[in-house]
C-alpha positions in Angstrom: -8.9 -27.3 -12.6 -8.0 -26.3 -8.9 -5.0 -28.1 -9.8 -4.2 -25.8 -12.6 -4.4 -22.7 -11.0 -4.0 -23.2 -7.0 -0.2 -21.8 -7.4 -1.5 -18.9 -9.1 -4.3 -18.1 -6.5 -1.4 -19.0 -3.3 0.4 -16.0 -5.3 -2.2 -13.6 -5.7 -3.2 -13.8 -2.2 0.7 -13.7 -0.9 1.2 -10.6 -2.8 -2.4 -9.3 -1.8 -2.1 -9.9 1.7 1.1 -9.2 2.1 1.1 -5.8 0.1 -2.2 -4.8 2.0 -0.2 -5.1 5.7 2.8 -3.2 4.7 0.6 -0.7 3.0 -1.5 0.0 5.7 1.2 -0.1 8.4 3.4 2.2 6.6 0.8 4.6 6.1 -1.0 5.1 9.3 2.9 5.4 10.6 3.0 8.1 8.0 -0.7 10.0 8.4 0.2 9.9 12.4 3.2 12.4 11.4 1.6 14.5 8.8 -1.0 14.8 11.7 0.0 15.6 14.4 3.4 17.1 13.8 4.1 20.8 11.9 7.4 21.1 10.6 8.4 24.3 8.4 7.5 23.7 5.0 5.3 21.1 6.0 2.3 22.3 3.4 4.5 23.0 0.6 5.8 19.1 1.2 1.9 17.5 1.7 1.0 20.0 -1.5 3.8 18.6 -3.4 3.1 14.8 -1.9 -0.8 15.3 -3.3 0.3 16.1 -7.0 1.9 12.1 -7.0 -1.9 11.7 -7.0 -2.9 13.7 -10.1 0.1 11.0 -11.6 -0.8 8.0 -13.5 0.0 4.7 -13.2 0.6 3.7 -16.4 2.8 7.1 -17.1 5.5 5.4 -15.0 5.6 1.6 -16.6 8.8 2.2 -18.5 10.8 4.0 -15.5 9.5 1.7 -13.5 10.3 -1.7 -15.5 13.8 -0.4 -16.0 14.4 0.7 -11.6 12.9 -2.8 -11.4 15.8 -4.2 -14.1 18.5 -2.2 -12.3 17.4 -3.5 -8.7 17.1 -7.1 -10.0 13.6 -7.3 -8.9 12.2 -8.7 -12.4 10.2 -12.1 -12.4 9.3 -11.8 -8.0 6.8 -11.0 -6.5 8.2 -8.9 -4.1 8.4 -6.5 -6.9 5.0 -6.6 -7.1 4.9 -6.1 -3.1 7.2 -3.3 -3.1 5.4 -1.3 -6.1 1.6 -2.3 -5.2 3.0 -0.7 -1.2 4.5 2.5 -2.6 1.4 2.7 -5.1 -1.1 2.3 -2.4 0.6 4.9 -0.5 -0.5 8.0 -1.3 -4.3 7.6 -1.3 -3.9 5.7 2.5 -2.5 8.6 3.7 -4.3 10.9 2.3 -7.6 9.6 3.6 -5.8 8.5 7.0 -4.2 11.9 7.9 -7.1 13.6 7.4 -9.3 11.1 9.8 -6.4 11.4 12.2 -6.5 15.3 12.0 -10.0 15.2 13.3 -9.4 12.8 16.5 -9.7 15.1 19.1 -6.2 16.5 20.5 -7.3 15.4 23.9 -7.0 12.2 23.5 -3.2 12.4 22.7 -2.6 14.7 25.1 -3.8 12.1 27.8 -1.8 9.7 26.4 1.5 11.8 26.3 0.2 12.7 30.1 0.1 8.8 30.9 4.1 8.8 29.2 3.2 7.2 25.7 5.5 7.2 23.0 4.3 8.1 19.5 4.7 5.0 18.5 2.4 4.0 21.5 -0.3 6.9 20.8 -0.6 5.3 17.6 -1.0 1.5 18.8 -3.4 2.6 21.5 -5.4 5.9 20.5 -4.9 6.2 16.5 -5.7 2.4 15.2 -8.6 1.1 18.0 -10.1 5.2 16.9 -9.6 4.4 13.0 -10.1 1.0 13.0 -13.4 1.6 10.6 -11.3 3.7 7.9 -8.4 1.3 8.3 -10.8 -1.7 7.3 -11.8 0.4 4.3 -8.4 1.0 3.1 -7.5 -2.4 3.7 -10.3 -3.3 1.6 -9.7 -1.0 -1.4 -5.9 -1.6 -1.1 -6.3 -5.8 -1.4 -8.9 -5.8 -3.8 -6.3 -3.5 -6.0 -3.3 -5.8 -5.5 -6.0 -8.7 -6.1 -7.2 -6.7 -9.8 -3.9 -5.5 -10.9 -2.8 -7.2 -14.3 -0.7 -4.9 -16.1 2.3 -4.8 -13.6 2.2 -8.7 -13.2 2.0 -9.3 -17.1 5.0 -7.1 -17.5 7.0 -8.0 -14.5 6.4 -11.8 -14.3 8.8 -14.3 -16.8 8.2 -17.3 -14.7 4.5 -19.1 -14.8 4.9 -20.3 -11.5 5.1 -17.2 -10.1 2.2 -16.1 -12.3 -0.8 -14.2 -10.0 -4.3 -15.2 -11.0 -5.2 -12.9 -13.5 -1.9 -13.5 -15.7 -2.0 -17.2 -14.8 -5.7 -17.5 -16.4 -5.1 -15.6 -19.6 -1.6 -17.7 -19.8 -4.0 -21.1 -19.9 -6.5 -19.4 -22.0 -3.9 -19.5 -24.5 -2.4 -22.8 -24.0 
């Protein structure tokens, strides 16, 4: 049985693990800007960046299967990468900016003192400070790449490439 459905497990966990790093990297990278930087307009563009969370998922399967046609990104998994990343966005940074919002100001201001970059503020005071949220979201965010079966059932053409919830169904029906 391992047999059956070890290449579907190597691909759920490619595309979970994968998914989960670029998420997470690309959102503290973004929370560390909404943060700590105000730029004109900056409310009307994080009010307008919170309505994509009032949006749902399944509103934008059409647009999305045919911006996945046009890119010729149908039957990979990076597809699945590249929209379970951009889905996962919004909540990460959401929660993130917020946490880094509270981090006391101090703390940066040593570290631009002490001649840090931004990107070295956010290696050395933002991730060992929000390592415990991080965890969480990296948590939520695999187990949601790991659960998702609509976007694979629709994307996917090739049972090798099948993730594990598609590849079980597909030998249920066999």
């Amino acid at each position: 049985a391992i047999k059956l459905i070890g290449p579907y497990l190597a691909n759920t966990v490619f595309v979970a693990v994968t998914g989960t790093f670029c998420s997470l990297s690309f959102a503290i990278l973004a929370a560390y800007f909404f943060a700590r930087h105000k730029l004109p307009f900056s409310g009307v563009i994080w009010s307008a960046f919170l309505v994509l969370m009032l949006l749902p998922s399944v509103a934008n399967i059409v647009p999305l299967f045919m911006l996945l046609k046009s890119m010729s990104l149908l039957n990979t998994l990076l597809a699945l990468i590249v929209v379970g990343v951009a889905a996962g966005q919004v909540f990460n940074i959401f929660v993130l900016r917020n946490f880094i919002e509270d981090l006391p100001k101090d703390l940066f201001e040593a570290a631009e003192m002490d001649g840090a970059s931004h990107f070295q503020q956010v290696i050395n005071v933002v991730i060992p400070m929000a390592s415990p949220i991080i965890g969480t979201l990296a948590i939520l965010s695999f187990l949601s790449s790991w659960n998702d079966f609509l976007l694979p059932l629709i994307i996917l053409r090739d049972k090798e490439l099948f993730t594990l919830g598609v590849g079980l169904i597909y030998l249920d029906g066999e």
